[in-house]
KOLTI-503565 format. One record per atom (N, C-alpha, C): residue in three letters; x, y, z; atom name. Coordinates in pm, 1 decimal. Atoms other than C-alpha are relative to their C-alpha. Layout:
! residues N
   r       px       py       pz  a
 ALA        X        Y        Z CA
...
! end
This chain:
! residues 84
   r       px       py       pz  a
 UNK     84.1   -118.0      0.0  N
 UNK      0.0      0.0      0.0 CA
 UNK     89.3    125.2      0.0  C
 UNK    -54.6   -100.1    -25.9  N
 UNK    105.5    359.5    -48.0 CA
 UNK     16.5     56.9    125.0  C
 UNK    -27.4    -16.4   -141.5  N
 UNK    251.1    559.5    246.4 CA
 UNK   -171.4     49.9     77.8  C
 UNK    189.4    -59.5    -33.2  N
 UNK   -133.1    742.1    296.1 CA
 UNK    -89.9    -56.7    -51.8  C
 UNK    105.5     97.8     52.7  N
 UNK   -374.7    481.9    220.7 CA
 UNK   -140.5    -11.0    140.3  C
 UNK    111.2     67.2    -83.9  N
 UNK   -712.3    400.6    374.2 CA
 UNK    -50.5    -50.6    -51.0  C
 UNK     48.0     98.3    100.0  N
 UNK   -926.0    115.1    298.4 CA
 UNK   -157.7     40.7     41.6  C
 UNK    109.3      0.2    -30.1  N
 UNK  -1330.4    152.0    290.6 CA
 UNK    -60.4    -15.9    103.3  C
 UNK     52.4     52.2    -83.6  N
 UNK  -1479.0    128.6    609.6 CA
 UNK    -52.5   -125.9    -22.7  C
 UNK     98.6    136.3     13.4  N
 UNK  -1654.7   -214.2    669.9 CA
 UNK    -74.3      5.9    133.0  C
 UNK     82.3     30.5   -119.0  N
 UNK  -1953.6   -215.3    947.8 CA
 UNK     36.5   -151.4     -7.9  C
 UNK    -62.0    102.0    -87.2  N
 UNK  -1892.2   -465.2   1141.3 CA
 UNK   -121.8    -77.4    159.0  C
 UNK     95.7     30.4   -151.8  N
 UNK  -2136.3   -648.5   1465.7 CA
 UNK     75.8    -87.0     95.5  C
 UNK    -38.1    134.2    -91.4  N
 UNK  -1989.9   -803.5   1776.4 CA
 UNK   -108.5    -55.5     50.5  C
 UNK     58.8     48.2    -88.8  N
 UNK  -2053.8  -1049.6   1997.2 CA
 UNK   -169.0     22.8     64.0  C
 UNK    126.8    -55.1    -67.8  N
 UNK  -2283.7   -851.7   2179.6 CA
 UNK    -85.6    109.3    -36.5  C
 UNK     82.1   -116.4     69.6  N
 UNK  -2464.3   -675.0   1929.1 CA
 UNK     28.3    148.7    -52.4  C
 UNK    -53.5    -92.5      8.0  N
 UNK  -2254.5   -361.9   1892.6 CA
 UNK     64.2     31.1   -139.5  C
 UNK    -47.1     14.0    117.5  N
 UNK  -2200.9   -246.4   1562.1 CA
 UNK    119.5    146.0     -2.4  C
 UNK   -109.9    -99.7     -1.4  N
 UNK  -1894.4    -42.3   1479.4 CA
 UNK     84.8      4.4   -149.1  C
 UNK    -98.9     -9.1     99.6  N
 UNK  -1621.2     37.8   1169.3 CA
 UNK     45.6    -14.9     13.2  C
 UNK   -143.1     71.2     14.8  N
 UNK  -1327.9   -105.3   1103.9 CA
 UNK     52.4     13.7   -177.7  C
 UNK    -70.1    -50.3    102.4  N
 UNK  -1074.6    -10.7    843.0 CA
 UNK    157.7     26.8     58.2  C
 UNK   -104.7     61.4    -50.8  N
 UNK   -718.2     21.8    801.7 CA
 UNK     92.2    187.8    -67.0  C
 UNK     -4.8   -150.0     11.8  N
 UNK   -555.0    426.3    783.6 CA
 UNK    131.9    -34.9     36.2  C
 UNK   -120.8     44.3      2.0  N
 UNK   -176.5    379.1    690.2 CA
 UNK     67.1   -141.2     77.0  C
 UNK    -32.5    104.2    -10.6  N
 UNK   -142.5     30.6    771.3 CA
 UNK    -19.3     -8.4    122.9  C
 UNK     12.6     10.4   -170.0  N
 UNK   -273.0     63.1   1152.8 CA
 UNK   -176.0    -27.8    -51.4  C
 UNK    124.9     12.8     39.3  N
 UNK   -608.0   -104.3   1178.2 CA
 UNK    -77.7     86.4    147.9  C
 UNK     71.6   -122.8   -136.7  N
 UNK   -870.7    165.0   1378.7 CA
 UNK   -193.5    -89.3     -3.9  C
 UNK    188.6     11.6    -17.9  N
 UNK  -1210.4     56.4   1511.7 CA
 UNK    -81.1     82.2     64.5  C
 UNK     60.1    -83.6    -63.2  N
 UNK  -1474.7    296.8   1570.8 CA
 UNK   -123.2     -2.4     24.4  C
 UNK    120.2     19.1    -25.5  N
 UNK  -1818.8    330.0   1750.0 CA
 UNK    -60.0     81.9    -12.5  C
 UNK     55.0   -103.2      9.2  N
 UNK  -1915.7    664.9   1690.7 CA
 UNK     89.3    109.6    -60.7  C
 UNK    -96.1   -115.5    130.5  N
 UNK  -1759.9    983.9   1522.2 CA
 UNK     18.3    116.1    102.3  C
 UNK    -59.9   -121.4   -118.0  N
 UNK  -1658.0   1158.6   1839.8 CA
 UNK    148.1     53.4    -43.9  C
 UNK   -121.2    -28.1     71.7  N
 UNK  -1310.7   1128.5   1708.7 CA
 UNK      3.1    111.0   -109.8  C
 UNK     16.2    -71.9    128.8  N
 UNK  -1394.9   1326.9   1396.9 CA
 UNK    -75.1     96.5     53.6  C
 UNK     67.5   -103.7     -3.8  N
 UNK  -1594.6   1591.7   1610.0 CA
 UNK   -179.8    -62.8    -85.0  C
 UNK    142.2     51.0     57.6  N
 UNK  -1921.6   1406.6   1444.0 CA
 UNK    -45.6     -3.1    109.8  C
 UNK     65.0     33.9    -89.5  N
 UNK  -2210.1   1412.1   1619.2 CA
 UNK    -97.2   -185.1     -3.6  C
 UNK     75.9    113.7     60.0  N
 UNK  -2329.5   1067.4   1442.5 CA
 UNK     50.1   -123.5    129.2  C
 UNK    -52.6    125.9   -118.2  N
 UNK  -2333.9    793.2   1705.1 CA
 UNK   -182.4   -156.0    -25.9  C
 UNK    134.5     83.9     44.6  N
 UNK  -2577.0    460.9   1610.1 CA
 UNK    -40.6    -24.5    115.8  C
 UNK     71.9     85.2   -128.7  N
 UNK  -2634.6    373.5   1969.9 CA
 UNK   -122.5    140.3     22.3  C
 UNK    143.4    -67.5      0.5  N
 UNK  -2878.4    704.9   1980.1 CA
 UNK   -118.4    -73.1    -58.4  C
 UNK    113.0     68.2    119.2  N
 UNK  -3120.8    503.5   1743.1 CA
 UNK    -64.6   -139.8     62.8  C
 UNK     57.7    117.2    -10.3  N
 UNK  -3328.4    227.0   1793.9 CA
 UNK    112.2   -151.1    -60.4  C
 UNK    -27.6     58.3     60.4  N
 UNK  -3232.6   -129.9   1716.2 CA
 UNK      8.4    -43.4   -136.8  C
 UNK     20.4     21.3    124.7  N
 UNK  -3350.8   -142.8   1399.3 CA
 UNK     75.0    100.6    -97.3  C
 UNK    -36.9    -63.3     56.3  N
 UNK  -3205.2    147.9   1259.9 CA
 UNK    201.8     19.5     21.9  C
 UNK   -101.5     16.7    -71.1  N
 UNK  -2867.3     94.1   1434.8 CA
 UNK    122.6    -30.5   -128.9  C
 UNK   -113.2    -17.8    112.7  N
 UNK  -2696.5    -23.3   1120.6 CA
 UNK      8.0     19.6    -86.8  C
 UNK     50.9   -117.1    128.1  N
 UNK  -2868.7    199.2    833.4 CA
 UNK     85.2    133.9     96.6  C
 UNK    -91.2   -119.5    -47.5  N
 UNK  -2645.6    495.5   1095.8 CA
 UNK    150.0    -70.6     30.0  C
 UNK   -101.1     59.1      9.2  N
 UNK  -2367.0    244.0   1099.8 CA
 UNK     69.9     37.2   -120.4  C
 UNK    -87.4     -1.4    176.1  N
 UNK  -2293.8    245.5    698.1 CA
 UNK     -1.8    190.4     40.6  C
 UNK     14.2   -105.3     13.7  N
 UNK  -2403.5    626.8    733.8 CA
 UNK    180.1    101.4     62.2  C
 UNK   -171.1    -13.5    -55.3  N
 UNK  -2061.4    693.1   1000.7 CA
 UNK    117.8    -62.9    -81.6  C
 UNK   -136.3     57.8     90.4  N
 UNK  -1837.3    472.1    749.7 CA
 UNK     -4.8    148.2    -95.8  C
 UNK    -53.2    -40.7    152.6  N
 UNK  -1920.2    712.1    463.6 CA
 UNK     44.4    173.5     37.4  C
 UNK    -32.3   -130.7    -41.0  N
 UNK  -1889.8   1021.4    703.1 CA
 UNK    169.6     22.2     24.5  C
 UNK   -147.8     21.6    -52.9  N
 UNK  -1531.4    885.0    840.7 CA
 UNK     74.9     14.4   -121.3  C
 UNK    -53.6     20.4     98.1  N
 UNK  -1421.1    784.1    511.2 CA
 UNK     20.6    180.8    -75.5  C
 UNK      3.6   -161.9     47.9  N
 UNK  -1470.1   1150.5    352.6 CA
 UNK     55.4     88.1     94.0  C
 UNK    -87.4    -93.6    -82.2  N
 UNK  -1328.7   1313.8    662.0 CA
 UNK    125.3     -2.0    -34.9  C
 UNK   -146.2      9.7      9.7  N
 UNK  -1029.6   1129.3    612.6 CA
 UNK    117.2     37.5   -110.0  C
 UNK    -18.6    -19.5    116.1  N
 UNK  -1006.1   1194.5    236.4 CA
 UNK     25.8    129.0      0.2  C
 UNK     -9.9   -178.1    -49.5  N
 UNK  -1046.1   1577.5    317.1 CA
 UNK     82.9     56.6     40.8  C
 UNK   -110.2    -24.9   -109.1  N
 UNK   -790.5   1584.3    593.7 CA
 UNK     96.7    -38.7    -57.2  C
 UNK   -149.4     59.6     88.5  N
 UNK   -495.7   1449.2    380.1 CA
 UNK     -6.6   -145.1    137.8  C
 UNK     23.0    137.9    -85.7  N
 UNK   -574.3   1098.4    603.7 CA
 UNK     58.9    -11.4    109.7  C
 UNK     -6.2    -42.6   -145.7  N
 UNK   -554.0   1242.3    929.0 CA
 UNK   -124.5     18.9     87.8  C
 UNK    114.8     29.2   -109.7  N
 UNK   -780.4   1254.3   1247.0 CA
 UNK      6.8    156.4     37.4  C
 UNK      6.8   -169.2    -68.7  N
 UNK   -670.2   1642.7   1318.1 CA
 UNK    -47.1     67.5   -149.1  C
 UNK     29.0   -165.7     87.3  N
 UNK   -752.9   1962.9   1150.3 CA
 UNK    127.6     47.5    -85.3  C
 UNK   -120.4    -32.8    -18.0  N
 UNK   -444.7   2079.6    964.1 CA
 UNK    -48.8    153.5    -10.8  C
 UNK      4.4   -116.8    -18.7  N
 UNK   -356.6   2449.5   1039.4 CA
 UNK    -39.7     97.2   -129.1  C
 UNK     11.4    -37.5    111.1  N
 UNK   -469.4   2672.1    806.4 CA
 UNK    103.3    127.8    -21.2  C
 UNK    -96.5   -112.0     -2.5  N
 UNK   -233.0   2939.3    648.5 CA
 UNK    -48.8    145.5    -42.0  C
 UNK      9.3   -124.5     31.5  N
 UNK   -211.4   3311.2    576.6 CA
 UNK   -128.2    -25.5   -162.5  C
 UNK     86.1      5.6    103.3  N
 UNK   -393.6   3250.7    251.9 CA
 UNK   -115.6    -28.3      7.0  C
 UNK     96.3     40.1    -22.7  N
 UNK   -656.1   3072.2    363.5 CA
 UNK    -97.2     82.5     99.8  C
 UNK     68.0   -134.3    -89.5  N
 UNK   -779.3   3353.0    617.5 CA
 UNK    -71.7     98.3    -96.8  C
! end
């Protein structure tokens, strides 16, 4: 893989019912349950059961595009004189 690669989210269900993302952001694999990380307010456990993993795929495609945005980072990068 190139040095900045990420691979598609994939929802995911454990054990105990908990659905989450999993994907792989420069060769470190990250699992996530909600989009606190990203400042998202998207979290599937607000939701009913049923809807739990129709806001599951919804956080992959939010994460995925953050990361694409961010040059495939979890921070903000600074912005410069130009950009003001």
């Amino acid at each position: 893989m190139p040095k900045k690669s990420i691979s598609y989210p994939k929802v995911c269900k454990r054990y105990d019912s908990l659905y989450y993302i999993d994907f792989k952001l420069n060769n470190k694999r990250i699992r996530m349950f909600s989009g606190k990380k990203i400042g998202s307010s998207t979290n599937p456990y607000t939701f009913t059961l049923k809807f739990r993993r129709i806001e599951s795929i919804n956080l992959a495609k939010v994460v995925y595009y953050y990361l694409v945005s961010y040059n495939y980072r979890f921070t903000k990068r600074p912005k410069n004189k130009l950009e003001f």
